[in-house]
C-alpha positions as CSV (number, residue, x, y, z in Angstrom):
1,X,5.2,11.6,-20.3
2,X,4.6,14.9,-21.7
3,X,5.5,14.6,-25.4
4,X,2.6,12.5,-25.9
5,X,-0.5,14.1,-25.8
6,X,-4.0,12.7,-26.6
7,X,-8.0,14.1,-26.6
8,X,-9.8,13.2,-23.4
9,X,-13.2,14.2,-23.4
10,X,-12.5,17.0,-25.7
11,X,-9.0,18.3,-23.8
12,X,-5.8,18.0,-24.9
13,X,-3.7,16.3,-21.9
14,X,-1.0,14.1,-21.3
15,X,0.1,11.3,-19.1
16,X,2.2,13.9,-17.4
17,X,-1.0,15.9,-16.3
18,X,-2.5,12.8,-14.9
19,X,0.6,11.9,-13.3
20,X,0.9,15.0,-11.6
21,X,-3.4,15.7,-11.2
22,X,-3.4,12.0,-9.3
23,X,-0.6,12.9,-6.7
24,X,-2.4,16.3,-5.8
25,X,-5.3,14.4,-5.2
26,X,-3.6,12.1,-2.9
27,X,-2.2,15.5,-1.2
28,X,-5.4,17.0,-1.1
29,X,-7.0,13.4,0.4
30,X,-4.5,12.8,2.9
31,X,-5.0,16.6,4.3
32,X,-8.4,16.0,4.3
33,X,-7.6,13.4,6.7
34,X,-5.6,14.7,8.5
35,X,-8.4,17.4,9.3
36,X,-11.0,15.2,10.1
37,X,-9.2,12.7,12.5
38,X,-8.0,16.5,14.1
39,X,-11.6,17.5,14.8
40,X,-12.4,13.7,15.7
41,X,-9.8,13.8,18.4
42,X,-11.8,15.8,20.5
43,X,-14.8,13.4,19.9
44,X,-12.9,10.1,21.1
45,X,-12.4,11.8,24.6
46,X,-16.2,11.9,25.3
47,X,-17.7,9.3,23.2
48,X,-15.3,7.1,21.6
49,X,-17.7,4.0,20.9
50,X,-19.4,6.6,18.5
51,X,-16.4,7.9,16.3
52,X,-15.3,3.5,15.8
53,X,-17.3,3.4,12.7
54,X,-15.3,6.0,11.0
55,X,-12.1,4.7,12.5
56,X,-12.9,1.9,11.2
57,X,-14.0,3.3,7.4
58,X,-10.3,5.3,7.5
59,X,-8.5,2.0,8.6
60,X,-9.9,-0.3,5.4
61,X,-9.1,2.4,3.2
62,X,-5.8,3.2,4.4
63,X,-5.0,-0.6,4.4
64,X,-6.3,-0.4,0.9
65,X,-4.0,2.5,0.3
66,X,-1.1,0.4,1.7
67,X,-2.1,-2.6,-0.7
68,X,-2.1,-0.4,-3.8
69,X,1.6,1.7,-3.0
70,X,2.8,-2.0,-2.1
71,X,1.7,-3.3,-5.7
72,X,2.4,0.1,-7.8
73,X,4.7,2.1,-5.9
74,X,7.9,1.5,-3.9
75,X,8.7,1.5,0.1
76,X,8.7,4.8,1.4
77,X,4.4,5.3,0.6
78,X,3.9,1.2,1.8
79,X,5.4,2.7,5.0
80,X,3.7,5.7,5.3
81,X,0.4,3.9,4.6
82,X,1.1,1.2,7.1
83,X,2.3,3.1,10.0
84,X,-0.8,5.0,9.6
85,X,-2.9,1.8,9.3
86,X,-1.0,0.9,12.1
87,X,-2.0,4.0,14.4
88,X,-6.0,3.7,12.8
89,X,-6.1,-0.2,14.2
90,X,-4.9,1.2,17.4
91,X,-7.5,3.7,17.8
92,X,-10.2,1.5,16.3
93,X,-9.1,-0.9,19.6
94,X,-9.1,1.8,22.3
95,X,-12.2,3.3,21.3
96,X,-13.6,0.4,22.3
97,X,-12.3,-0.1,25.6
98,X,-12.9,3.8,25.8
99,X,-16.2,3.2,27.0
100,X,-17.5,5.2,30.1
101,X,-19.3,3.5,33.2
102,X,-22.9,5.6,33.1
């Protein structure tokens, strides 16, 4: 992967270098994530039919995510990405019984 090098866009790189670049992205995507649904958890207590459209934008990609390590990867990412579409479906369903009496 790193012996053969080609010109992208005027840089020399390597399938090595996209190997690697991709899987910090991932890393860098799924800490974003990680963030956000942090800051949102504090959101879902007080207003949890508000924060089920980006439950539900997370779940779809995550199930997406699953799809894609189920068709290029192996098992250990398909279960990652499940259990965590898993926990998303949950949420999505309790934020929507979540709803207070006013």
């Amino acid at each position: 992967m790193k012996s053969n090098q080609f010109d992208v866009l005027g840089a020399t790189r390597s399938y090595w270098d996209f190997f690697i670049g991709y899987g910090l992205t991932i890393s860098v995507s799924e800490l974003l994530q990680a963030v956000i649904f942090w800051l949102l958890a504090g959101f879902a207590k007080t207003e949890p039919r508000r924060i089920r459209p980006l439950i539900a934008v997370f779940l779809v990609a995550n199930l997406g995510f699953a799809i894609l390590a189920w068709r290029y990867f192996f098992i250990p990412p398909l279960v990652g990405d499940l259990l965590i579409t898993l926990a998303l479906g949950l949420a999505y369903l309790k934020a929507g019984r979540g709803e207070r009496a006013e």
